[in-house]
N, C-alpha and C positions, 0 to 999 in steps of 0.2 A: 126890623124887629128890635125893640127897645131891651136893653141889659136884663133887668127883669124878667120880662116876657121869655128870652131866652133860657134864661136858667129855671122855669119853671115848663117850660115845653120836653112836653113827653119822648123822652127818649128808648130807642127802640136797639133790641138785642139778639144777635143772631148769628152768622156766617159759623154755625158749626158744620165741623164736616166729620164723617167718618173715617178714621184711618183703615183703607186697603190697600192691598196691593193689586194693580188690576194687569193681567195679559191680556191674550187675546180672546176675542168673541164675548169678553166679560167675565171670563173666567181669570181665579188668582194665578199670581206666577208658578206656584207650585202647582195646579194641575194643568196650566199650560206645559209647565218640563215633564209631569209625567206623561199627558197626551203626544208631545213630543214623542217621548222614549218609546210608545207601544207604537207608535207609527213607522220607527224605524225599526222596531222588532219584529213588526210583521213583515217587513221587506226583507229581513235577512233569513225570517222563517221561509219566505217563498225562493230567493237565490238556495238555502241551503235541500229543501224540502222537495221543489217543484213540483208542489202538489196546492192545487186550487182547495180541497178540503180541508186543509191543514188549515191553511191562511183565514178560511169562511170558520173556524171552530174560532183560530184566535181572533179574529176579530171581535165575532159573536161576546167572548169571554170579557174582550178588552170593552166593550159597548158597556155590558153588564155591570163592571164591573167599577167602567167611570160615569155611570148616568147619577147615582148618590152624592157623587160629586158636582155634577151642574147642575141637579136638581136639587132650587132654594126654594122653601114654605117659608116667612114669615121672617125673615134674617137666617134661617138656618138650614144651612145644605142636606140633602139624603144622609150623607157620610157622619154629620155632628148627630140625625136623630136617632140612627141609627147603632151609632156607636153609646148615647144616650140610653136608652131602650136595654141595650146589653148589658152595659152596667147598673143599671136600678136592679134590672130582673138575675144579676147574679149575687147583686148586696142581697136581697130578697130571700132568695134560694137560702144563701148563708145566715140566716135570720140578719143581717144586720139593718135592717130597716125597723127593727124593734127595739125601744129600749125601756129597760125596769130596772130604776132606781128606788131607792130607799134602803131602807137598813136591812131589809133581805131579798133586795135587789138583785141581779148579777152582776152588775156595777160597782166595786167596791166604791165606800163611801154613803151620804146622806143620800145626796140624790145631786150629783155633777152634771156640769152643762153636758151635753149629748153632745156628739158632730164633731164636729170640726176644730169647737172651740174645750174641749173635752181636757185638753192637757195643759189649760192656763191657769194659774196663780193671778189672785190679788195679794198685793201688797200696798202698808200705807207709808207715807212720807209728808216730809212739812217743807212747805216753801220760806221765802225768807223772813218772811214778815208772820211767819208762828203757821197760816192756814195749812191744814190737811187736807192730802189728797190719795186719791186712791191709784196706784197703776198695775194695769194688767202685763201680765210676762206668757208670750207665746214662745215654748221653749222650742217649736215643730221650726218656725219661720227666725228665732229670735226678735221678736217686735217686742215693742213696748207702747203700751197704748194708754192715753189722760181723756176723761172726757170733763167737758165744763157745760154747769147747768145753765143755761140762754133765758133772757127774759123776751120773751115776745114784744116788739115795739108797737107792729100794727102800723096801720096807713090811714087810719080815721082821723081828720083835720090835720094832716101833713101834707106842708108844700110837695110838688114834683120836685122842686130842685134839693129839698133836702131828700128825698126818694134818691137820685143822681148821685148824690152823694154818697151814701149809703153804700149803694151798688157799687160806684168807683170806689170806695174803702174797703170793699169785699174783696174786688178785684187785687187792690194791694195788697190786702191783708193774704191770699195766696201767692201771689205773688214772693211776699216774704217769705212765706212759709217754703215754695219751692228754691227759693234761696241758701236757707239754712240746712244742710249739708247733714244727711241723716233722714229725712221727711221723707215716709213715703206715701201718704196723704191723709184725709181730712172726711171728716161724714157729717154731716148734719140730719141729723134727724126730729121730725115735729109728728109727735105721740097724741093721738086723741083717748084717752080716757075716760071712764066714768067719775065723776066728782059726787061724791058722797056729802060734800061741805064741812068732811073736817080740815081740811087744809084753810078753808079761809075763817073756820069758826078762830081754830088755832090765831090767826094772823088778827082775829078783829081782838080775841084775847090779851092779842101781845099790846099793840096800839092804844085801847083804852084805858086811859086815865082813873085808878077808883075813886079817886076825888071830884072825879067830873061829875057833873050835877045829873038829876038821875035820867029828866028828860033825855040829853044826850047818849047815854048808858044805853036807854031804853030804843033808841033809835038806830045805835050801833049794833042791839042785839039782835033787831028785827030786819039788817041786812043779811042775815044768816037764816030767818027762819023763812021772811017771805020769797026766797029763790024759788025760779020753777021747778018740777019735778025732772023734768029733762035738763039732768046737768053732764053738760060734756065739756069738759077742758083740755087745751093742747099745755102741752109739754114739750120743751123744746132743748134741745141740748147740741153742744159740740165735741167731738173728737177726732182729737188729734194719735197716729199711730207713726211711730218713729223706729227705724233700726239702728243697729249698735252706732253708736257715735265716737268718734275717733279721737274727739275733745277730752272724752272723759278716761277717768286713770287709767280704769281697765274694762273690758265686759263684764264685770260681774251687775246684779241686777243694781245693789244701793250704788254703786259708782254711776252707771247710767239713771238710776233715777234721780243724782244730784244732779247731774249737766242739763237733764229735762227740767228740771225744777228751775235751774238758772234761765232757761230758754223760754218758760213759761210762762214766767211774768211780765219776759217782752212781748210773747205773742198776746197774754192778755189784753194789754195798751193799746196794741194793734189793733185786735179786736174791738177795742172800744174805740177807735177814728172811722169805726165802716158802723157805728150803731149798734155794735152785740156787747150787751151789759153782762160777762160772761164771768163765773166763780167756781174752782176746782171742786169735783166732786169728791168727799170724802170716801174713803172704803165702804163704810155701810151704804153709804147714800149710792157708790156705785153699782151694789148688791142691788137693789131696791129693783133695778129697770129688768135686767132676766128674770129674777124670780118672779114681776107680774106680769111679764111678758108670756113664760113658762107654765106658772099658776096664774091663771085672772080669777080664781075665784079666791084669793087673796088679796083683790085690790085695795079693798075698802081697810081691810087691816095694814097694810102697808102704806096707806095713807094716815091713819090715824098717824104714824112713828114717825112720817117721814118729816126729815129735820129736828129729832130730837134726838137725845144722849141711846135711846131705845135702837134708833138703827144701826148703832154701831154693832150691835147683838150678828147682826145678820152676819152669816158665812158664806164666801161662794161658791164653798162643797155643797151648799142644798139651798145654790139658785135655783137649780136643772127640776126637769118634772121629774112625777113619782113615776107615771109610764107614756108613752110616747110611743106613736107609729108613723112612719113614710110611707105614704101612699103615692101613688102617681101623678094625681092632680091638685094633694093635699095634703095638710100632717094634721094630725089627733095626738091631743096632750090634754090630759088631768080632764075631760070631760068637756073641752071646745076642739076648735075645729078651724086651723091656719089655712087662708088660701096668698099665697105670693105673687107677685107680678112682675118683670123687668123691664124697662125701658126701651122698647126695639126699635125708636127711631125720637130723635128729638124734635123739637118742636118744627114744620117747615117755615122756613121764612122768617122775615123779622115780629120780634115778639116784645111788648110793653114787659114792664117787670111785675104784673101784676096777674102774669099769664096762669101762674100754678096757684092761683088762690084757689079755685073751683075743686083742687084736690088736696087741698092743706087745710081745707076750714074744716072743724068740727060739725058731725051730724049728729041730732040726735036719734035718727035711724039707725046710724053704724058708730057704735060708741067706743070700738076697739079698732081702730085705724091708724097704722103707721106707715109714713112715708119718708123714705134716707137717700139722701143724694151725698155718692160717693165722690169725689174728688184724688185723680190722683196727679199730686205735682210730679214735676220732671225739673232735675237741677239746669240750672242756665247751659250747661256743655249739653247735656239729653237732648236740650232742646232746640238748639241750632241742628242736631240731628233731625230730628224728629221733622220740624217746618221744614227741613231744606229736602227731606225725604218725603214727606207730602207732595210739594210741589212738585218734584219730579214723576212723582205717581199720576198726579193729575195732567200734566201736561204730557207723558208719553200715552193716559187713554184719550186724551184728546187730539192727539196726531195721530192715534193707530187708525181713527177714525175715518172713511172714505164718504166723501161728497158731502153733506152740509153736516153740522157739526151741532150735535143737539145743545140746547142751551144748558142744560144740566152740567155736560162736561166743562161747557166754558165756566159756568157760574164756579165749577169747582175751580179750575185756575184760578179764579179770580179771588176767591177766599183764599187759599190755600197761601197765593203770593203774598194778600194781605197780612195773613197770620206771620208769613215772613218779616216784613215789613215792620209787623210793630213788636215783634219778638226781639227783633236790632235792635227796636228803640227802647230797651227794657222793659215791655210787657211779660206777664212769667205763661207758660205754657204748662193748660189741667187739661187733663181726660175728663170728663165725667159720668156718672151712670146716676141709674135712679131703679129703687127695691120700692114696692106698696106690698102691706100685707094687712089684709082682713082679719080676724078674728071672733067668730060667733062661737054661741052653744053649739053642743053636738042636736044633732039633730034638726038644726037651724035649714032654711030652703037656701041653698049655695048658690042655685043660678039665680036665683033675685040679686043674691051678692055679687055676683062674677058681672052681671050687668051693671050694677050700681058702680062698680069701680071702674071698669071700664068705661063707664058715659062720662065718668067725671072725669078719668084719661083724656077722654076726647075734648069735652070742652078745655082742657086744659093745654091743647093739643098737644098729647103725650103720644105717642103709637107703644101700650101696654102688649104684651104677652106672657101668656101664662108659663113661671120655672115648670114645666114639664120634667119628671124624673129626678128633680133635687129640691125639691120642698123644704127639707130640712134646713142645705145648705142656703138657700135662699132666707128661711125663717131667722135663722144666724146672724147673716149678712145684716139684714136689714134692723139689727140690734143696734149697731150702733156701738158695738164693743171692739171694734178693729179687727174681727174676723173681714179682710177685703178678697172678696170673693176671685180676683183675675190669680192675687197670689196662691190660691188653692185650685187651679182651674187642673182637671183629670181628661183635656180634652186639647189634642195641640191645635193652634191654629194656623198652620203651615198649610195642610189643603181646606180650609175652612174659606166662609166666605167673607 
């Protein structure tokens, strides 16, 4: 194969694995030590007892008691749904699954994010070269969170090899970022919206020339009026989410938001060697994505502003909706209607890089569609833990194994050592996840929806399932505001699966 030819041949990506811990029979180490433990407590109940009744109650009890635990639906054991389950329906009980903002709200304030993300602050600040930017302060976690608005590049008349590229730049540009000491990871998120055309009325406004003769004029007006009536644009942005940094003077937040600031204009460069043409988002302009996320029957106005002297108006006390409820399969806010999704299995097998187009393109069916893919790095020490504790996990379920040895287990060794492998050679080590959330009017048919995003999971080969019981926090997450859902998790994964 000739130089050329190489570097434009498709390259394929893959060998994720899940991190578990596996004992025996397929169960985690934790309910293998507790299966353990009741096994020797029923021995010591019969020495102490010598009573066959005793011993048939407790076992009965000890069956009962661990089948939630090996019994897995979907990624998730008896013991996660049901502890799941408890908690919605005792938030419930306590109304907290309801929330009413506005100025006579219960909520003090206009109308504040709801959740999780309930106790942040914006603040703004300027980097070095004058630009403003907006960051968020989670006083619960102390994070500090930037995001940067992304220009979509697209792959319409792009070589594969600059596609390679691209991709290898992503990988560095994480890479870096789990370098830099403070990082605790990275979201990207691509927003389908409704486009009204003022965003490009704006933009053909800004462009034309009044001197330019009128033909032209007349030609540049009529890219704005002859659009079709189905207009959906993506939206594409980055954030970054960082904890206190040790560089900087002190913890207070302007100390920290200067050292981010310094940090920021190197990961932008970085940014730009993987393809992402990426620009801090100002305060207002960070306001702009809750509040139409929040309210969507704001879009259209919130397009009108965005990018002018007008969005700096906006405050992040009345991002949040006016009222808002958690339901179980769902949340209702300001008169639509959230459904979320998580990511329960990544793609199997090797995957082109063009695998999540079928869930990232804009529909004009589904005009309110978000998809965030979470990334969390691990600093270079984390991760020599991490791959060397992998590996061990995979190769002691593949020894526990008797008589032929299914190829699944092997194939895990066989990643897992790889990930070693190029982890020595300075590759950086990310976790990733991945949130979709729908958004219709109330009243809209939901399982038309629930199918629509699910089919497009599949072509995408995503394995989707629905946040059951945390709606909310899931509608959060997949903001894209550094709410990272594992840091707020209400659920240990010790006997988990």
């Amino acid at each position: 194969m000739s130089a050329p030819a190489e570097r434009n041949a498709l390259l394929l990506y893959g060998r994720w694995e899940r991190p578990r811990s596996t004992g025996l029979f397929g169960m985690t180490w934790g309910v293998t030590i507790l299966a353990g433990v009741l096994v020797i407590a029923t021995i010591f109940s019969y020495v102490f007892t010598q009573s066959l009744a005793v011993v048939g109650v407790f076992l009965a009890v000890s069956t009962i008691g661990m089948a939630p635990l090996v019994y897995s639906r979907d990624g998730r054991t008896g013991w996660e749904m049901t502890v799941l389950r408890v908690q919605f329906n005792w938030a419930r009980l306590r109304k907290q699954t309801v929330y009413r903002g506005g100025v006579f709200g219960q909520v003090p304030g206009n109308a504040r994010l709801p959740g999780i993300a309930a106790s942040s602050h914006l603040y703004g600040y300027e980097l070095r070269d004058g630009q403003r930017f907006g960051l968020i302060h989670y006083p619960n976690k102390n994070h500090f969170t930037v995001s940067l608005a992304v220009q979509p590049q697209g792959q319409e008349r792009v070589d594969q090899w600059q596609i390679n590229d691209w991709v290898a730049g992503q990988g560095d540009f994480l890479a870096r970022l789990g370098s830099s000491r403070g990082a605790v990871g990275a979201e990207v998120v691509v927003e389908s919206v409704p486009d009204a055309g003022a965003r490009i009325g704006a933009e053909v406004r800004r462009i034309t020339e009044p001197n330019a003769p009128e033909f032209a004029r007349q030609v540049m007006a009529e890219t704005v009026l002859t659009r079709g009536s189905a207009r959906v644009r993506s939206d594409v942005r980055l954030t970054l989410t960082f904890s206190p940094l040790r560089e900087a003077s002190s913890r207070e937040v302007a100390d920290q938001a200067a050292e981010i600031g310094r940090r920021l204009s190197t990961l932008i460069v970085a940014a730009a060697q993987a393809g992402i043409a990426a620009t801090p988002l100002s305060p207002g302009e960070l306001a702009i994505y809750p509040t139409r996320a929040y309210n969507p029957e704001l879009t259209a106005d919130l397009e009108r502003i965005s990018g002018t002297e007008a969005a700096d108006d906006l405050r992040w006390t009345g991002a949040g909706p006016i009222s808002a409820q958690e339901d179980w399969d769902c949340y209702r806010h300001n008169g639509f209607v959230s459904v979320s999704w998580e990511m329960g299995a990544p793609p199997a097998g090797q995957v082109p890089s063009d695998t999540l187009l079928p869930l990232l393109a804009p529909r004009a069916d589904l005009t309110r569609k978000r998809v965030t893919i979470v990334y969390r790095v691990h600093s270079t020490a984390d991760a020599v833990k991490l791959v060397d504790n992998d590996f061990r996990e995979a190769l002691a379920a593949e020894q526990s194994k008797k008589g032929v040895v299914s190829a699944a287990a092997s194939l895990r060794v066989q990643n897992t050592n790889n990930a070693r492998s190029e982890q020595a050679r300075g590759a950086g080590l990310t976790r990733f996840a991945m949130l979709v959330t729908a958004t219709v009017p109330a009243g809209s048919d939901i399982p038309t929806v629930r199918s629509e995003i699910e089919a497009m999971g599949d072509s995408a080969r995503i394995g989707l399932r629905r946040c059951w019981g945390y709606q909310a926090a899931a509608f959060a997450g997949s903001l894209g505001m550094g709410t990272i859902l594992p840091e707020y998790a209400s659920i240990s994964g010790k006997l988990g699966g």
